[in-house]
C-alpha positions in Angstrom: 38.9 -41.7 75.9 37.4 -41.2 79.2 37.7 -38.8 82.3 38.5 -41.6 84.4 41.1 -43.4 81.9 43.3 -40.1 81.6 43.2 -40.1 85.4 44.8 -43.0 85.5 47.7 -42.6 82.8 48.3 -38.8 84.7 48.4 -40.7 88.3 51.2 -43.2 86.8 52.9 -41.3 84.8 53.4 -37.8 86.7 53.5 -36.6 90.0 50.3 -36.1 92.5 48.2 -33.4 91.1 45.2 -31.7 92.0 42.2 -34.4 90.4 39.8 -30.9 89.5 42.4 -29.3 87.2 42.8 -32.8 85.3 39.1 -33.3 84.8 38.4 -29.9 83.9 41.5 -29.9 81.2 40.2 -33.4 79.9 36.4 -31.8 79.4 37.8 -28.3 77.4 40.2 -31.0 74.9 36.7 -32.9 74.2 34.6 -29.8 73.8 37.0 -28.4 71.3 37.3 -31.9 69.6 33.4 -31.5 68.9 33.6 -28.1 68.1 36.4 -28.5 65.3 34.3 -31.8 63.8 31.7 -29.9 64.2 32.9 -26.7 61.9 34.4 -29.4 59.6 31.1 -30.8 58.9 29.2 -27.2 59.0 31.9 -26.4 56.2 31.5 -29.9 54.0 27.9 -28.7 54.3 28.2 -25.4 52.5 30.4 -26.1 50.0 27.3 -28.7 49.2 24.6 -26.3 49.7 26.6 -23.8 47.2 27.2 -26.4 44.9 23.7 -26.8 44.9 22.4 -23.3 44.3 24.8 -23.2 41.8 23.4 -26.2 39.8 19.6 -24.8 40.5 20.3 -21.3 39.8 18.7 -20.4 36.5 20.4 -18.8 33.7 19.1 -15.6 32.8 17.0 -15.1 29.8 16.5 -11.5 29.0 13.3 -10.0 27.5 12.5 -10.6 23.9 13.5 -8.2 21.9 10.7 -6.7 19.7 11.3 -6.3 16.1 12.5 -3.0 15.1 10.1 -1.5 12.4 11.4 -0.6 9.0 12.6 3.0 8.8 12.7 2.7 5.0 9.0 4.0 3.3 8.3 1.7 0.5 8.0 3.5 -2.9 4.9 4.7 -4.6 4.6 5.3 -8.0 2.8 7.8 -8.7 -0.3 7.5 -11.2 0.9 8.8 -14.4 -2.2 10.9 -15.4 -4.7 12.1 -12.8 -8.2 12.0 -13.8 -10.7 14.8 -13.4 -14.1 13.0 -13.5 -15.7 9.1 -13.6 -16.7 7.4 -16.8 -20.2 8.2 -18.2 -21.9 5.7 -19.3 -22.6 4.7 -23.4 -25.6 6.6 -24.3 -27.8 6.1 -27.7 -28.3 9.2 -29.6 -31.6 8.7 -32.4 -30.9 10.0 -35.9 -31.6 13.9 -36.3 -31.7 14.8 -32.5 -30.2 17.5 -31.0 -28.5 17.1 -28.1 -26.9 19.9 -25.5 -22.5 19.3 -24.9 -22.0 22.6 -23.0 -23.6 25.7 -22.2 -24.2 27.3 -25.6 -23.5 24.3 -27.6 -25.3 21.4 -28.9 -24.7 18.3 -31.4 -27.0 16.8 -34.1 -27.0 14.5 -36.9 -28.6 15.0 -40.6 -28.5 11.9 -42.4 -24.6 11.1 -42.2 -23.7 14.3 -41.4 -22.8 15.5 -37.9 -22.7 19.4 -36.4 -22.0 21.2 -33.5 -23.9 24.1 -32.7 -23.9 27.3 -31.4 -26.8 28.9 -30.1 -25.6 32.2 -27.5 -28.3 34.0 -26.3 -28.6 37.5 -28.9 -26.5 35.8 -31.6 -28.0 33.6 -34.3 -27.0 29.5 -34.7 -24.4 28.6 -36.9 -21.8 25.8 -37.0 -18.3 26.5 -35.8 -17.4 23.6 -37.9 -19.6 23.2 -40.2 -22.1 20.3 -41.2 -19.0 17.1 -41.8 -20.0 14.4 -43.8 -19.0 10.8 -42.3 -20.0 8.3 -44.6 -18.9 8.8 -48.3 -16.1 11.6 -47.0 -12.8 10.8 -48.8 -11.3 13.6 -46.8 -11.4 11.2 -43.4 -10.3 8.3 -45.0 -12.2 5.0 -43.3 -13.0 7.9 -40.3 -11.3 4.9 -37.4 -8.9 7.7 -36.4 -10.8 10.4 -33.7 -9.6 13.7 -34.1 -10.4 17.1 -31.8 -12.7 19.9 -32.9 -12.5 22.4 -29.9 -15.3 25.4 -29.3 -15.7 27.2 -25.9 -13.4 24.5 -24.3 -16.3 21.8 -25.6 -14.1 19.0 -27.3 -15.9 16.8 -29.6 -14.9 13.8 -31.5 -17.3 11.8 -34.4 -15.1 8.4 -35.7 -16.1 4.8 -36.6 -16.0 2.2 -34.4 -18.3 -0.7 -33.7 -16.2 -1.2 -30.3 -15.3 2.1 -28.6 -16.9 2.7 -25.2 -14.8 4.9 -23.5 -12.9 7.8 -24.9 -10.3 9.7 -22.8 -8.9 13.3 -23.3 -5.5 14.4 -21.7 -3.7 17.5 -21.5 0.0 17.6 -19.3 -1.0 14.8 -17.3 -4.0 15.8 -16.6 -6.9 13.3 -18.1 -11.2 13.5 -18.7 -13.6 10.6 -19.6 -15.2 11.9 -22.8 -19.4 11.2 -22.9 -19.4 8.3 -25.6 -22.8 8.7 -27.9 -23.7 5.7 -30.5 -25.1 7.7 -33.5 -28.3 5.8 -34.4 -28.6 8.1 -37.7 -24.7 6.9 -38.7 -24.5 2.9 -38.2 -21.1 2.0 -36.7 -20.1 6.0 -35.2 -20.0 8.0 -32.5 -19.5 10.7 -30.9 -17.8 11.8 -27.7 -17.8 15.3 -25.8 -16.4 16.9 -22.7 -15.9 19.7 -21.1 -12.5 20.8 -20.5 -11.0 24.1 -18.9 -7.9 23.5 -20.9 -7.6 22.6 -24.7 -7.4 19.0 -25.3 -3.7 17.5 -26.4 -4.8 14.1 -27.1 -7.6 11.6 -27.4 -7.6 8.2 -26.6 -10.1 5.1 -27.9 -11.0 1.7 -25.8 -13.3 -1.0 -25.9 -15.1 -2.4 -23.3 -11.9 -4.5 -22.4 -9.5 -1.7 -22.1 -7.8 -2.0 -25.2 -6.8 1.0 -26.9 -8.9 0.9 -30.7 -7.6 4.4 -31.9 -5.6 8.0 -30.3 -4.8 10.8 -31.6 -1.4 11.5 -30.0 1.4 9.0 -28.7 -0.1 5.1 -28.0 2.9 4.8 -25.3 1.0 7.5 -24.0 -1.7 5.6 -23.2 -2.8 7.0 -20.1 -5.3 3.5 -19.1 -2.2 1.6 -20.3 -1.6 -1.5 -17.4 
């Protein structure tokens, strides 16, 4: 409605009054119209904006976690003989040779006989085991088995075997690769040696693939045994 129309309903229906006062009233009823549309549509207006930055806010996604390590120590088992040296290799020894095994002793052949020797400085030579017949020896049997003849912690061990290549000594669990000689004089022996700083216990066989061909001792102790 305008100004001019509420004049004329306030001329007709009440008595004379002052013309300013009814404009002025008219313009401060509009103003306050505009003003309360005016907050009502300010306040349709943020409920959509915060509808809106509720729908776009994102939801939160926390850092990935990283993967706690394992506190647990996976088990080792321990070897079950510790070895003291590496494997030599197979040697050839020629019929009636002498050869040295340790620091005073040596080993020879005569015909099918084997010896090992003594020979200390200001002492004659002689045989702490005497000259032992292989081949024709009934007191050795088929002489497969090796056995242990032990002078100044020298080991030595003279058996048949067309297969052995590596001969192991043990003592506790302690182990040494024995130095495996093919006697050229006595076809299908040999002989191994070490040096020990302990008496051997046992003595173990193998052929080149590992698989035990004779012991002296326990086979389930075995100490190359997979």
């Amino acid at each position: 409605m305008s100004i001019e129309s509420e004049l004329r309903e306030l001329r007709t229906d009440s008595p004379a009054l002052d013309p300013a006062r009814v404009i002025a009233g008219a313009r401060r009823r509009r103003r306050r119209g505009v003003l309360t549309a005016a907050a009502a549509s300010a306040g349709v207006a943020g409920v959509a904006a915060v509808g809106l930055l509720v729908a776009q806010d994102p939801v939160a996604v926390g850092p990935p976690v990283a993967a706690t390590p394992s506190s647990v120590t996976p088990s080792v088992t321990p070897p079950r003989y510790v070895f003291e040296n590496t494997r030599p290799a197979v040697v050839p020894l020629a019929a009636g040779v002498e050869v040295k095994i340790g620091p005073y002793l040596s080993f020879k052949t005569k015909g099918t006989q084997w010896a090992v020797i003594s020979r200390r400085p200001g002492e004659p030579a002689y045989e702490p085991f005497g000259w032992r017949q292989t081949v024709g020896n009934a007191n050795i049997g088929d002489g497969a088995g090796p056995g242990l003849q032990i002078a100044d912690n020298v080991v030595t061990s003279v058996f048949r075997s067309e297969t052995a290549t590596t001969v192991v000594y043990t003592s506790g669990r302690k182990a040494w690769y024995g130095q495996v000689r093919r006697l050229a004089g006595i076809p299908g022996w040999v002989a191994a040696t070490a040096a020990l700083p302990v008496d051997a216990q046992s003595v173990f066989a193998y052929d080149a693939d590992g698989k035990l061909v004779g012991c002296l001792g326990d086979p389930k102790d075995d100490p190359l045994r997979r």
